[in-house]
GUNUTI-189763 format. One line per 5 residues: number of its first residue (from 1); their letters; for each residue y, x negated, z negated of C-alpha. Coordinates in nm, 3 decimals, always signed. Example, Ala and Ser with C-alpha at 12.3 -4.5 7.8 and 13.67 -1.06 7.14 Angstrom:
2
1> as> -0.450/-1.230/-0.780; -0.106/-1.367/-0.714
This chain:
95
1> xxxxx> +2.474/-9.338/-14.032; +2.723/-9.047/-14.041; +3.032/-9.054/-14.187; +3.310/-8.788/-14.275; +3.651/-8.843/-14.369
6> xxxxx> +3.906/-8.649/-14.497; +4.187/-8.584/-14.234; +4.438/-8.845/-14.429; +4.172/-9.116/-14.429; +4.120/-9.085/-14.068
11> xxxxx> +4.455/-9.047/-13.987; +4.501/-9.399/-14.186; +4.217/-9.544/-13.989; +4.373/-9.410/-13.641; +4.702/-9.590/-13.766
16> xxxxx> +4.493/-9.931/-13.806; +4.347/-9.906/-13.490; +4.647/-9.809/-13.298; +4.838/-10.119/-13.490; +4.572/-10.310/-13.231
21> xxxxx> +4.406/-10.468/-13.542; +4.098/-10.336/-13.495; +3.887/-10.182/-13.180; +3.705/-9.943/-13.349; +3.679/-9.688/-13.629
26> xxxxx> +3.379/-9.918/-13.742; +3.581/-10.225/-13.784; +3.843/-10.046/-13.968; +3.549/-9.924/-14.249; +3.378/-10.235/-14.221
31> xxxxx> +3.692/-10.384/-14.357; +3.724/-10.159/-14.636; +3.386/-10.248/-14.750; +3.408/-10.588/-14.744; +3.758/-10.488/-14.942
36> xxxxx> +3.521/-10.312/-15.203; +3.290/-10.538/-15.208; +3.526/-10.833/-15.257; +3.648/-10.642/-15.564; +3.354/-10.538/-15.718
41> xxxxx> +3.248/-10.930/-15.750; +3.611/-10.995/-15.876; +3.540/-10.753/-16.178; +3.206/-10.879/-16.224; +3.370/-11.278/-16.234
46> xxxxx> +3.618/-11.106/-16.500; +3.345/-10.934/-16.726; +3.175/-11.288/-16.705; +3.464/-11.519/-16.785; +3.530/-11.230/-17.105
51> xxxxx> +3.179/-11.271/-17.234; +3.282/-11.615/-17.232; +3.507/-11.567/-17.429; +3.342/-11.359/-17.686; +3.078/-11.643/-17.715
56> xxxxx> +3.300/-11.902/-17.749; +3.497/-11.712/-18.039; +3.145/-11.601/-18.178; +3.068/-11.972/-18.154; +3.423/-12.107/-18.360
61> xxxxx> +3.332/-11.828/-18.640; +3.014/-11.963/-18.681; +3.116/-12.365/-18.719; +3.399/-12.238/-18.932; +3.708/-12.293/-18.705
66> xxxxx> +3.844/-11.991/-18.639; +4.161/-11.759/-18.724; +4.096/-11.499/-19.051; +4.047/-11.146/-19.001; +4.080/-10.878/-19.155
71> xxxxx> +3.819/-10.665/-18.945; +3.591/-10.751/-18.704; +3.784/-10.567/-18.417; +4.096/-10.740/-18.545; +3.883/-11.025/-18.414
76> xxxxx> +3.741/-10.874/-18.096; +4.090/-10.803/-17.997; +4.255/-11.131/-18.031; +3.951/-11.303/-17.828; +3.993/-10.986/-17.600
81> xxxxx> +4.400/-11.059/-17.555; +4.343/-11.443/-17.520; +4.053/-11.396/-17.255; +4.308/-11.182/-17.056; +4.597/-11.401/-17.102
86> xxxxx> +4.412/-11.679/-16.952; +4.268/-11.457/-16.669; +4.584/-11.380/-16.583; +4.705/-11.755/-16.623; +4.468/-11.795/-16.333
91> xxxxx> +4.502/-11.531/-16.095; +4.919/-11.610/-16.102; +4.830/-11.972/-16.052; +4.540/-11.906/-15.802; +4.810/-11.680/-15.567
């Protein structure tokens, strides 16, 4: 596999290898993926806990215990708000 960088991103990986972090140009960008990747299931975790969400305010509408609306995306934004309220509950508890 061949790579090319721009000149800043290999300047930044010279910099990490010179900090004697890593050995190798390949650790350096094996890093960073694992970075991305890492990420990428974090969003995926977030999307899930949301749907969550949704169902579980889709679920209170339809036994009758829930808020009043005046629109449905009234409604999608309040469950929206509260599912990132409590994400972020958790990620400042989880650091």
């Amino acid at each position: 596999m061949e790579i090319t960088l721009t000149p800043e991103l290999e300047n930044l990986v010279n910099k990490k290898i010179q900090s004697g972090k890593y050995n190798s140009p390949s650790e350096v960008i094996r890093e960073g993926l694992l970075l991305l990747k890492r990420e990428d299931d974090l969003k995926k975790l977030q999307i899930e806990e949301l749907r969550g969400e949704v169902q579980k305010g889709i679920d209170a509408i339809r036994q009758g215990n829930s808020k009043t609306y005046s629109s449905a995306d009234e409604m999608i934004d309040d469950i929206i708000l509260e599912a990132r309220a409590k994400f972020e509950a958790k990620k400042t508890n989880g650091k």
